[in-house]
Backbone as a printed PyTorch tensor [residue, N CA C, xyz], in Angstrom:
tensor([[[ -8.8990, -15.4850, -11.6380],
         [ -8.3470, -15.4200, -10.2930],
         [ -7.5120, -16.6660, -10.0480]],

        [[ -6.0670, -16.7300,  -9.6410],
         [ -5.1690, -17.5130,  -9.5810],
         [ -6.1930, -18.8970,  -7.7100]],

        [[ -5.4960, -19.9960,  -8.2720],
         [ -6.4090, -20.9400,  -7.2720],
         [ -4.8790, -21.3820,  -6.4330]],

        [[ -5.2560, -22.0030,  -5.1120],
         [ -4.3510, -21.9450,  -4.2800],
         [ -3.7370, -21.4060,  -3.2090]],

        [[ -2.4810, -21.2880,  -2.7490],
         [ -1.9410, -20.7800,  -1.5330],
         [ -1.8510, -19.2040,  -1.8010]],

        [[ -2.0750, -18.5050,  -1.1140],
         [ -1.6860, -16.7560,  -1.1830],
         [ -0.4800, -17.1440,  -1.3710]],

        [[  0.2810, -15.7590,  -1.9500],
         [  1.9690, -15.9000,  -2.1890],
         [  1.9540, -15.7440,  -0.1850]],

        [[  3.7190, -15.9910,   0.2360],
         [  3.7960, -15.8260,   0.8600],
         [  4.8620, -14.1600,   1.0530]],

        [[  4.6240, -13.3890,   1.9740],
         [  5.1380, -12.4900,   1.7110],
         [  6.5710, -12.4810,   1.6490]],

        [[  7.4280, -10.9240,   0.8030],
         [  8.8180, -11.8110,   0.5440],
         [  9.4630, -11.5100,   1.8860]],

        [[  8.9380, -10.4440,   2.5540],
         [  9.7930, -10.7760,   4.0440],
         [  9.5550, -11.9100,   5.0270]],

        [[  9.0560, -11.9110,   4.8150],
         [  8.8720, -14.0940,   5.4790],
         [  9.8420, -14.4640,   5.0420]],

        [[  9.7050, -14.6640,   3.4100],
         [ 10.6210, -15.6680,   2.5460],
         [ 11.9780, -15.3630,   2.6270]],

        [[ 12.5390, -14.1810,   2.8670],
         [ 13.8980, -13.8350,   3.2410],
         [ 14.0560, -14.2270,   4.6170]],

        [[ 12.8160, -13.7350,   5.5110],
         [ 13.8220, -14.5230,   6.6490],
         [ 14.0400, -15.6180,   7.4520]],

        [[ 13.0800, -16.7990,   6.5290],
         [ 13.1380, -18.1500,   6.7330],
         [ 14.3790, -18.4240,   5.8970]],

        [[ 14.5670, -17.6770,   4.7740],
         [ 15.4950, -18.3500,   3.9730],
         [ 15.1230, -18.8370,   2.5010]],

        [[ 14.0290, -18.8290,   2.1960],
         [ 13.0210, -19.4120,   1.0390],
         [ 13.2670, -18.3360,  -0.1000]],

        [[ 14.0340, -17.2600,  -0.0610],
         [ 13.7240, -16.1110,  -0.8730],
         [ 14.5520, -16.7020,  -1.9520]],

        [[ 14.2150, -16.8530,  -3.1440],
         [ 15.2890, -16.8220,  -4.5970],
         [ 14.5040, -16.0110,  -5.2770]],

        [[ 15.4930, -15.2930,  -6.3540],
         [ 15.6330, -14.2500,  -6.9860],
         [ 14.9370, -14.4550,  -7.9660]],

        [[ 15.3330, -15.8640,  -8.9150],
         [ 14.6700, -16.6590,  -9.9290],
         [ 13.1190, -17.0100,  -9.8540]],

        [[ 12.5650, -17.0910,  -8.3870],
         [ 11.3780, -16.9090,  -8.0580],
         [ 10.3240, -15.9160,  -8.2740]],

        [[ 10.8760, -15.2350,  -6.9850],
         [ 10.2710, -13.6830,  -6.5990],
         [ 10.5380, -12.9960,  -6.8300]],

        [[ 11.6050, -12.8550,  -7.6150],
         [ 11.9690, -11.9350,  -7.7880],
         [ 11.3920, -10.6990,  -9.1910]],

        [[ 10.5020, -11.1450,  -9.3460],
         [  9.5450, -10.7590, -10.3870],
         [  8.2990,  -9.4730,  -9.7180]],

        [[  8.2570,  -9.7680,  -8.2000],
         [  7.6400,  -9.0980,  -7.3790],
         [  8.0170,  -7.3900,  -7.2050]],

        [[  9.3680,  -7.0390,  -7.3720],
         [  9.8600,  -5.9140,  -7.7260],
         [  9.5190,  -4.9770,  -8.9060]],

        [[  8.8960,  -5.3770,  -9.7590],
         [  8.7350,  -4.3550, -10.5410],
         [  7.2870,  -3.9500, -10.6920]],

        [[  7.3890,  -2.7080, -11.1810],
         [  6.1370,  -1.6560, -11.8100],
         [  6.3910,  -0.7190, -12.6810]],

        [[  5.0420,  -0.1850, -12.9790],
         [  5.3850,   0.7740, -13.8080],
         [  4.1060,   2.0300, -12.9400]],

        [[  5.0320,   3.1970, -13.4110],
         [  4.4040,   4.8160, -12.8760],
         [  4.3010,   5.9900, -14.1930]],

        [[  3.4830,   6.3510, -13.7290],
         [  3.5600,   7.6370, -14.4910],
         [  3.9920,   8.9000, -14.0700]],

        [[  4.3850,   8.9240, -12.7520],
         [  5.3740,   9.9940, -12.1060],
         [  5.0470,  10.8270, -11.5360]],

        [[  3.6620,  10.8600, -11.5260],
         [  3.3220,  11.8960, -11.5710],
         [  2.2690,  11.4410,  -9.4230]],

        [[  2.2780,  12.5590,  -8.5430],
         [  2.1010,  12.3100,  -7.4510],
         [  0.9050,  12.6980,  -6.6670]],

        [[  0.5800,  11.6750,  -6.1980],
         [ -1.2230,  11.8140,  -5.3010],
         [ -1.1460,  13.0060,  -4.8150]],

        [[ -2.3600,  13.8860,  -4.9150],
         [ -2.9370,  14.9670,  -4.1050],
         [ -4.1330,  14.8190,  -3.4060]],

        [[ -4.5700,  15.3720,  -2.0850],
         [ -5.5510,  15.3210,  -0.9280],
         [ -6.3570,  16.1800,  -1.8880]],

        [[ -7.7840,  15.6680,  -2.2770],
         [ -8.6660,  16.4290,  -2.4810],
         [ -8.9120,  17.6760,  -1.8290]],

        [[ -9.2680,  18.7360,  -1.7900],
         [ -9.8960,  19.5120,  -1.1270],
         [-11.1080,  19.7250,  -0.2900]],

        [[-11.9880,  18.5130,  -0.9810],
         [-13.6530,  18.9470,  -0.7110],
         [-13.4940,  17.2260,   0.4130]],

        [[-12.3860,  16.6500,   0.7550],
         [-12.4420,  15.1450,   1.5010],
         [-12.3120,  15.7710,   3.0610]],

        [[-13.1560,  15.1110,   3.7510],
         [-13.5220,  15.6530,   4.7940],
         [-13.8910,  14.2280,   6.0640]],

        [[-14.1270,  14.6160,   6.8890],
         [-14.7550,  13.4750,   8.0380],
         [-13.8310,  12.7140,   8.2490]],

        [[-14.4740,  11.2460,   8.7530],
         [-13.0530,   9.7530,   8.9440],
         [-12.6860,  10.0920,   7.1810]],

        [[-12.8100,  10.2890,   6.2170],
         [-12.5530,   9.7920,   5.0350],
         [-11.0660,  11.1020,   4.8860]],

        [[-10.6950,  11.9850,   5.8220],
         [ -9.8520,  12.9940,   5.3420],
         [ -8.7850,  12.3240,   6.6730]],

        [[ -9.3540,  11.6860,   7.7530],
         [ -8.9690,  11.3380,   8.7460],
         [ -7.9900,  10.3990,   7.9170]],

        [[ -8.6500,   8.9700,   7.5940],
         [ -7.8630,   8.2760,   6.7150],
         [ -6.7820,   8.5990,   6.0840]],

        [[ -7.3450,   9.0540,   5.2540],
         [ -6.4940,  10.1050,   4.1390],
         [ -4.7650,  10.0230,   4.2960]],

        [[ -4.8630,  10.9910,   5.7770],
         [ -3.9420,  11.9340,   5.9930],
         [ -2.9840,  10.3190,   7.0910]],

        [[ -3.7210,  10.0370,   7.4590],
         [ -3.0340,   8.5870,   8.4710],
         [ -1.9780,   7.3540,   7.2190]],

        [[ -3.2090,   7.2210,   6.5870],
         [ -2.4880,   5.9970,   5.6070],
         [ -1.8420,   5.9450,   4.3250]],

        [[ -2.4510,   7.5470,   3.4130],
         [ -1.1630,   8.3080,   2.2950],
         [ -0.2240,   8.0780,   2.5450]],

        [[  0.6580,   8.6180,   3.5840],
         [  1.7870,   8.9770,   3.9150],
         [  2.6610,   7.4640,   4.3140]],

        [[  1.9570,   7.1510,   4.7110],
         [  2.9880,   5.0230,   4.9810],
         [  2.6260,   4.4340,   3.3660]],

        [[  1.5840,   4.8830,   2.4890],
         [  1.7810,   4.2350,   1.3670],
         [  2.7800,   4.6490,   0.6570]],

        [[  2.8250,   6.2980,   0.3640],
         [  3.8270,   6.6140,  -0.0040],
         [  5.3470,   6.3960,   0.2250]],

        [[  5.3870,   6.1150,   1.4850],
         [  6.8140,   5.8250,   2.1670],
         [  7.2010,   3.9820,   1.4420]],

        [[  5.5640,   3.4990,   1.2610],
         [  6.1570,   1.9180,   0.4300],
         [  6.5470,   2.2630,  -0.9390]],

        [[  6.0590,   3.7210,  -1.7520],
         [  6.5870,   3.7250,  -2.9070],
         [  5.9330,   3.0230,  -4.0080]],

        [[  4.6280,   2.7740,  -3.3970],
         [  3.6770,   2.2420,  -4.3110],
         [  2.7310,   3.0900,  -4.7880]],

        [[  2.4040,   4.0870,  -4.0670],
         [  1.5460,   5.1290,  -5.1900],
         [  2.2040,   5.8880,  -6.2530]],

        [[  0.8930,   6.3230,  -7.0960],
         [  1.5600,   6.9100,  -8.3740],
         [  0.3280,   8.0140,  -8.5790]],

        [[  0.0120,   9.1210,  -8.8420],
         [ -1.3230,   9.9730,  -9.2730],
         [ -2.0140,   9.3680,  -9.9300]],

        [[ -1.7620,   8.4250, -10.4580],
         [ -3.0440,   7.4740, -11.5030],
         [ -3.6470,   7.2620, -10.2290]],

        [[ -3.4250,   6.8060,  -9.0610],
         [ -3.9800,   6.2040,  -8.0380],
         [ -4.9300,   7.2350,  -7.2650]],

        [[ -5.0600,   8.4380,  -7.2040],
         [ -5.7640,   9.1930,  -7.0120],
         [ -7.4280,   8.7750,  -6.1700]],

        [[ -7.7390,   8.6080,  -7.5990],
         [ -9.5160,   8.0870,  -7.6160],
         [ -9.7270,   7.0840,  -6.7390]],

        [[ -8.6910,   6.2840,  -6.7930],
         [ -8.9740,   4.6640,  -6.4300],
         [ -8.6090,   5.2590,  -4.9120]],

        [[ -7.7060,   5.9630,  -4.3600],
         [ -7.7390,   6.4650,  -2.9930],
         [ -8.8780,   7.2600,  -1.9190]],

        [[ -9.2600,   7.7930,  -2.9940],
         [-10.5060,   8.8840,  -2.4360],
         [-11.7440,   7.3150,  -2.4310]],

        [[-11.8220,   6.5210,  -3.4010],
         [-12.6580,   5.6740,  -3.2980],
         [-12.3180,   4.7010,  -1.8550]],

        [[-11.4220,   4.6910,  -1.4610],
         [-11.0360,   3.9010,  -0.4490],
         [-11.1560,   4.3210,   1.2430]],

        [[-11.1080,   5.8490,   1.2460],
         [-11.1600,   6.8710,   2.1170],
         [-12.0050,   6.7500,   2.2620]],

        [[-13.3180,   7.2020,   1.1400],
         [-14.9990,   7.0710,   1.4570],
         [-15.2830,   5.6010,   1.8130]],

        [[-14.9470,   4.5700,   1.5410],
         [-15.3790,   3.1680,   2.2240],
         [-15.0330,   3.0340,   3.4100]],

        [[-14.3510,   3.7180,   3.4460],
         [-13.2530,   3.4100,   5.0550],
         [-14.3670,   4.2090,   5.8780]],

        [[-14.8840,   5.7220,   5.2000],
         [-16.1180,   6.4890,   6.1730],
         [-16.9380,   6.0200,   6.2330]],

        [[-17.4500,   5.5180,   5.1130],
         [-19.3370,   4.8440,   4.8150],
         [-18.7850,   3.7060,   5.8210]],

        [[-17.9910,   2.8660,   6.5240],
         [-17.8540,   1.9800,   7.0330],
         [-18.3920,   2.0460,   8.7220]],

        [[-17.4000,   3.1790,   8.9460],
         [-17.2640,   3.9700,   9.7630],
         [-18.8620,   4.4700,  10.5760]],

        [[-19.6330,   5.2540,   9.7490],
         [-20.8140,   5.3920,   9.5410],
         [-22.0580,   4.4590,  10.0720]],

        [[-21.5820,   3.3600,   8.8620],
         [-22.5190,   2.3990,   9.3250],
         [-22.2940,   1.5180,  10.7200]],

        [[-21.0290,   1.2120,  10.9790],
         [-20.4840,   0.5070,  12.5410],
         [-21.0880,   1.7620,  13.6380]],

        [[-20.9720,   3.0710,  13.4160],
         [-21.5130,   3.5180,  14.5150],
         [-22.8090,   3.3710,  15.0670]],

        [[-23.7160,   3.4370,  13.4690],
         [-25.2250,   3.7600,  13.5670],
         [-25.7940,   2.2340,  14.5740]],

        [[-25.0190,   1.2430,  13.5550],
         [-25.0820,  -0.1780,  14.2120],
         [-24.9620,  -0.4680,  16.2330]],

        [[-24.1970,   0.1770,  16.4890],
         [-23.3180,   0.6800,  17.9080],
         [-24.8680,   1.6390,  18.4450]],

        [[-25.5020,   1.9740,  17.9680],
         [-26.1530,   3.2260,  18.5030],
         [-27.8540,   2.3430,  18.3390]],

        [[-27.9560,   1.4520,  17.7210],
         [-28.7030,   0.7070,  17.4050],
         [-29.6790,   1.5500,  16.4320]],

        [[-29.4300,   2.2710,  15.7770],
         [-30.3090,   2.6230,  14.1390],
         [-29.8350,   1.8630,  12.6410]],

        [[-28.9060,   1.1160,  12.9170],
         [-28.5240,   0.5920,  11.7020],
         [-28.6880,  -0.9030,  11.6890]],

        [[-28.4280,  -1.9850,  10.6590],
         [-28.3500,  -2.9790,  10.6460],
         [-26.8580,  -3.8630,  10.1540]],

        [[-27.0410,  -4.7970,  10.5330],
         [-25.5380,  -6.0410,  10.4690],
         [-25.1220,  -5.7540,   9.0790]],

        [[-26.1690,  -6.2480,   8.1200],
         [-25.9380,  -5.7970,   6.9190],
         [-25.6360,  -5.1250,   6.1690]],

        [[-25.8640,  -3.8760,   6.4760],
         [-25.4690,  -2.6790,   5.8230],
         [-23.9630,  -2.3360,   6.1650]],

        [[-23.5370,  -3.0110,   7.5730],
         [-22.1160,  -2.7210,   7.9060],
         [-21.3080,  -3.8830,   7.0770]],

        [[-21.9360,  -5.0550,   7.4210],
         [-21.0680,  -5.8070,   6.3950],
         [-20.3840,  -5.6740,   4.9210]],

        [[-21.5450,  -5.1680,   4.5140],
         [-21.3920,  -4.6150,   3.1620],
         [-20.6040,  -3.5580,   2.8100]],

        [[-20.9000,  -2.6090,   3.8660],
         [-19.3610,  -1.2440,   3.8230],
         [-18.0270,  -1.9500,   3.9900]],

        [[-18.1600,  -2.8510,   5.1910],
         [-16.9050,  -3.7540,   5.3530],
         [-15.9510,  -4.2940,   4.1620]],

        [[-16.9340,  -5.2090,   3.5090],
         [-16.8030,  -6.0250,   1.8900],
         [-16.1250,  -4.8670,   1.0840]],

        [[-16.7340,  -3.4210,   1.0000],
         [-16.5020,  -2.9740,  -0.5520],
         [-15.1270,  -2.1230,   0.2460]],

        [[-14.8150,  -2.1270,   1.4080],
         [-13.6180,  -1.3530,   1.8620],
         [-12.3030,  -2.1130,   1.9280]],

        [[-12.6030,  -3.7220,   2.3660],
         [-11.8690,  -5.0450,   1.6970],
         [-11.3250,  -5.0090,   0.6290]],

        [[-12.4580,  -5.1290,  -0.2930],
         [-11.8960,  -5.0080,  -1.8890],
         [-11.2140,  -4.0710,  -2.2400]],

        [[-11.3500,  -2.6840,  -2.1410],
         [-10.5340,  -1.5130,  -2.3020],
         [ -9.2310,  -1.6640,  -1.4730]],

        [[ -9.1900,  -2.0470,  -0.5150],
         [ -7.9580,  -2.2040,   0.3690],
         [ -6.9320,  -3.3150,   0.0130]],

        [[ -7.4480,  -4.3250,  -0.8670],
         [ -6.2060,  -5.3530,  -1.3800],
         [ -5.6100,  -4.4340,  -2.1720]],

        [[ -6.0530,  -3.9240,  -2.5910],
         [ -5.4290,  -2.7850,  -3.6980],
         [ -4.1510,  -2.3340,  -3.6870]],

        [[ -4.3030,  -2.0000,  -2.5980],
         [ -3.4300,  -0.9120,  -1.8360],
         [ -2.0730,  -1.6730,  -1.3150]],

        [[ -2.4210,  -3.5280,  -0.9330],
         [ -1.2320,  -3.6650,  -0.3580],
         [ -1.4800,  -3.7250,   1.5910]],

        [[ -3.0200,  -3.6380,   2.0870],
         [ -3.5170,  -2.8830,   3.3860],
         [ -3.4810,  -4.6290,   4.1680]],

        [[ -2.7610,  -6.1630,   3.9070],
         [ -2.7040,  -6.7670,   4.5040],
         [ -1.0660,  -7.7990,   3.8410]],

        [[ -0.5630,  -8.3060,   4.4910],
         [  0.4040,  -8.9810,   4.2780],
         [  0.7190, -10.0350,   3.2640]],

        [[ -0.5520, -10.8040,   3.0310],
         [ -0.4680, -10.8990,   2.2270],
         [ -0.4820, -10.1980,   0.2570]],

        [[ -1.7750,  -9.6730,   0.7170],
         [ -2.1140,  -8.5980,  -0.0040],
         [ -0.5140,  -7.9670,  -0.9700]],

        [[ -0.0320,  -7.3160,   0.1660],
         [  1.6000,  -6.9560,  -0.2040],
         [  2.5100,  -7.6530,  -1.2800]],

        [[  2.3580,  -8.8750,  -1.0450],
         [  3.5170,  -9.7470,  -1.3470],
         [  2.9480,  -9.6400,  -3.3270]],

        [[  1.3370,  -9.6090,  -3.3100],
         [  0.9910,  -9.2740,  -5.0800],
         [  1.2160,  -7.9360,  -5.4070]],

        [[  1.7330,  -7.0040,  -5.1260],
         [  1.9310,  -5.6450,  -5.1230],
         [  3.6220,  -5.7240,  -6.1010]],

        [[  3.4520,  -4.9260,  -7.1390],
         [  5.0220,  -4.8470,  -7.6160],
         [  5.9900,  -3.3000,  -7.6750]],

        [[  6.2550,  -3.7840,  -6.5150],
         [  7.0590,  -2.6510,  -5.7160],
         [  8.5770,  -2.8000,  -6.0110]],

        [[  8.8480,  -1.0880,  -6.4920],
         [ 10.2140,  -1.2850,  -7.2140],
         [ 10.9320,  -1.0540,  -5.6570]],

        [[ 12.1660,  -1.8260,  -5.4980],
         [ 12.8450,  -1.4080,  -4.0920],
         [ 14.0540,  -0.1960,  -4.6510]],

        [[ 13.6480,   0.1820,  -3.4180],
         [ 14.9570,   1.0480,  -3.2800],
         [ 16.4990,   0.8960,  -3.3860]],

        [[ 16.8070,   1.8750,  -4.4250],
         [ 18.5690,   1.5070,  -4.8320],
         [ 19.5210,   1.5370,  -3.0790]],

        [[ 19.8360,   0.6280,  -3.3070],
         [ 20.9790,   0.0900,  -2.0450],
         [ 22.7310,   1.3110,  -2.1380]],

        [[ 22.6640,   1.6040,  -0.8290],
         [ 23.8360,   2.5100,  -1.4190],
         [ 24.7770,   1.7650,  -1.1480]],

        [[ 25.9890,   1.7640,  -2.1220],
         [ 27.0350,   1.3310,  -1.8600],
         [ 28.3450,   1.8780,  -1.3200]],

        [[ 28.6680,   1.1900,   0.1910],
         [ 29.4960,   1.8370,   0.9730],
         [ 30.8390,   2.1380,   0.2740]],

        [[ 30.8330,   1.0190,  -0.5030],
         [ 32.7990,   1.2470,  -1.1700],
         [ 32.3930,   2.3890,  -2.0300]],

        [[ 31.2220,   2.4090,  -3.0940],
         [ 31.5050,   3.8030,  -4.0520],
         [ 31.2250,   4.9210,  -3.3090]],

        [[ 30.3540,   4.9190,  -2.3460],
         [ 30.4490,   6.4720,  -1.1920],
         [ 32.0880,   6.8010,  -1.0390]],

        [[ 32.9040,   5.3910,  -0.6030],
         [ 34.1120,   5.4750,  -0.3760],
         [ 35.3990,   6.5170,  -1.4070]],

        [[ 34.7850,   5.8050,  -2.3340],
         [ 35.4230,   6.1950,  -3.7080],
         [ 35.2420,   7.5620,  -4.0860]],

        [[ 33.5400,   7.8260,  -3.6660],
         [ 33.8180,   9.0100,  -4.1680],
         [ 34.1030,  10.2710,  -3.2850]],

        [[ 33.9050,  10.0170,  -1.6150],
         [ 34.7790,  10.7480,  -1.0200],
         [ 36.3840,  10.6200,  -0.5770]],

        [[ 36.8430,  10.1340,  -1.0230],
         [ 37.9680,   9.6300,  -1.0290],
         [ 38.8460,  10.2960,  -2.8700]],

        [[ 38.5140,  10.9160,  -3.6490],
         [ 38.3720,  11.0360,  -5.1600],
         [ 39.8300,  11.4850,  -4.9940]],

        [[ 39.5990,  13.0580,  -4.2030],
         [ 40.4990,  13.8700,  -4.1510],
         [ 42.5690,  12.7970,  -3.7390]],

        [[ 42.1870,  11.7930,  -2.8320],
         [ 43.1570,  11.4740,  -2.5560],
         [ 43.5830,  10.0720,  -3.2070]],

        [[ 42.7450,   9.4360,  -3.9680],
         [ 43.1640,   8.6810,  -4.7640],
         [ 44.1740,   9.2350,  -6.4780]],

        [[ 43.6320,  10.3080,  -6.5920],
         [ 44.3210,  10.8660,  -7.9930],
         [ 45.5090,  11.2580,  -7.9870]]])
């Protein structure tokens, strides 16, 4: 485990100004197998609740891949067993402990993911190709350049 400052995230670092390429720029890449997360069938309760709330913004970061699957459904159920135990706690049948502990193992699963700001900034997220206005130009424009 690396000792020291968390990275800082790179949208900070761009918009203080701190961002170099030669740096961070190492933060951009990954690798996928292409292949794309599916909602279990049998996921149900807060854990389908989850699911369906926080898939869809991960996907939109472009960081899941179907390898990620397992490790999602594992994250869904911590997020319920969490859930679970804060209520029972709330209702007074449960104890501090037992919530803490759902807390902890839903933590750990959740750096995973990218689920805090910092967190993010260790994540290697390929960005999105930038379109370029002059070749849009170029290429609607084709007909009257020739």
């Amino acid at each position: 485990m690396p000792v020291g400052r968390p990275p800082k995230p790179t949208s900070v670092l761009k918009a203080s100004g701190g961002f170099r390429k030669d740096r961070h720029g190492d933060r951009e890449k990954t690798a996928a197998s292409g292949t794309t997360v599916e909602q279990p069938a049998w996921l149900d309760g807060d854990a389908l609740v989850f699911w369906q709330r926080n898939v869809p913004k991960l996907e939109a970061m472009g960081i899941l891949d179907g390898i990620d699957e397992s490790q999602l459904v594992g994250l869904a159920t911590a997020w319920a067993n969490w859930r679970k135990e804060q209520t029972d706690y709330e209702a007074g049948n449960g104890h501090i402990y037992r919530v803490s502990n759902a807390w902890s193992m839903f933590d750990k699963l959740s750096s995973k993911f990218g689920f805090s700001p910092t967190e993010r900034t260790k994540l290697a997220i390929e960005p999105p190709p930038e379109d370029d206005p002059f070749e849009e130009w170029l290429k609607a424009n084709k007909e009257t350049l020739s």
